[in-house]
C-alpha positions as CSV (number, residue, x, y, z in Angstrom):
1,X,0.0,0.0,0.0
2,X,2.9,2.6,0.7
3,X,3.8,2.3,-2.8
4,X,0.7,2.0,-4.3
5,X,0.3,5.6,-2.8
6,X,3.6,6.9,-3.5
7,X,2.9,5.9,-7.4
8,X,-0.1,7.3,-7.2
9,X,0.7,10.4,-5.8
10,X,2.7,11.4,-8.5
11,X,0.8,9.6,-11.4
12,X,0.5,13.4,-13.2
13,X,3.7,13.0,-13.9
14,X,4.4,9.8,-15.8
15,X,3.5,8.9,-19.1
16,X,3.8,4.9,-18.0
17,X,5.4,3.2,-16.0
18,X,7.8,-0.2,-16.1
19,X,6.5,-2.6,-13.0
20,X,8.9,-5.0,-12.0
21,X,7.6,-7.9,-9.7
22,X,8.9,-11.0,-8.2
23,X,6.6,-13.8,-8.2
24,X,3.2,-13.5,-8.9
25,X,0.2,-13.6,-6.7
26,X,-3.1,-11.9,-5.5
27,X,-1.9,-9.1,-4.1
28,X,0.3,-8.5,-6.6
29,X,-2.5,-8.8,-9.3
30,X,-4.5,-6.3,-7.0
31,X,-1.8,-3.7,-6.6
32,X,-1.9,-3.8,-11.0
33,X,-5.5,-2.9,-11.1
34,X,-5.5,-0.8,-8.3
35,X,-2.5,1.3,-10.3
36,X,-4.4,0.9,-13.9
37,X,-8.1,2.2,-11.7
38,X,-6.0,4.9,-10.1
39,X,-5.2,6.3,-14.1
40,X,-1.7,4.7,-13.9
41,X,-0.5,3.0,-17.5
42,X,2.0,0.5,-16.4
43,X,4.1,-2.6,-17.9
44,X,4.6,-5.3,-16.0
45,X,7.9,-7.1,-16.2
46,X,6.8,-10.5,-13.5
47,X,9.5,-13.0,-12.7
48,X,8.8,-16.4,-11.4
49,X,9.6,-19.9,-11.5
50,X,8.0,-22.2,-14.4
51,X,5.6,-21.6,-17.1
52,X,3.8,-18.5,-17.5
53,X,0.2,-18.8,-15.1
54,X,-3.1,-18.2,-17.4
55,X,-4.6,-14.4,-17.3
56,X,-1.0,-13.0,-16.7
57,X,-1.0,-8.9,-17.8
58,X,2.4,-8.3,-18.9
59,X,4.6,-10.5,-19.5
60,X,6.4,-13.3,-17.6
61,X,10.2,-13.5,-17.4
62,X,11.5,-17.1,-16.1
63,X,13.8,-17.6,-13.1
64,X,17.0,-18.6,-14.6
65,X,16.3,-17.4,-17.8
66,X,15.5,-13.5,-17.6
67,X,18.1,-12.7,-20.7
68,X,16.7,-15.1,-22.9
69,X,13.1,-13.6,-22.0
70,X,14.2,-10.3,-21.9
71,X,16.0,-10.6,-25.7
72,X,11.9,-12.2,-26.8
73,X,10.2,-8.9,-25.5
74,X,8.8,-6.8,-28.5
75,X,11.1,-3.6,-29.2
76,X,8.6,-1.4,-27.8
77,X,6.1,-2.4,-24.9
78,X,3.1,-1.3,-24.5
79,X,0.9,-1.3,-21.2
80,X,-1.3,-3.5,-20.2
């Protein structure tokens, strides 16, 4: 919630914003909508162990294999 706010707080003055997060659960999942209902665009970058989980925004970068995700993002991201 402290960051939540904080991002919030200054959403005027961001275009977008890039959302890293380790591991993936409910409250992360809530603090994405929260930031998207709150007017923030944002791009989630979500790291976790095995195969990407169904209804995933962003997209999902592999334990032990971030470069070889990271080299299969598109050139430009766009928010979720």
């Amino acid at each position: 919630d402290p960051l939540l706010r904080l991002v919030l707080r200054h959403r005027d003055e961001l275009t977008s914003c890039l959302i890293v997060l380790a591991g993936w659960d409910e409250p992360r999942r809530e603090f994405i909508r929260k930031l998207a209902a709150g007017g923030v665009s944002g791009i989630p970058l979500i790291v976790g162990q095995g195969e990407r989980p169904p209804d995933l925004p962003g997209h999902w970068l592999q334990s032990g294999h971030i470069a070889r995700d990271l080299r299969h993002l598109p050139s430009r991201l766009a928010p979720s």
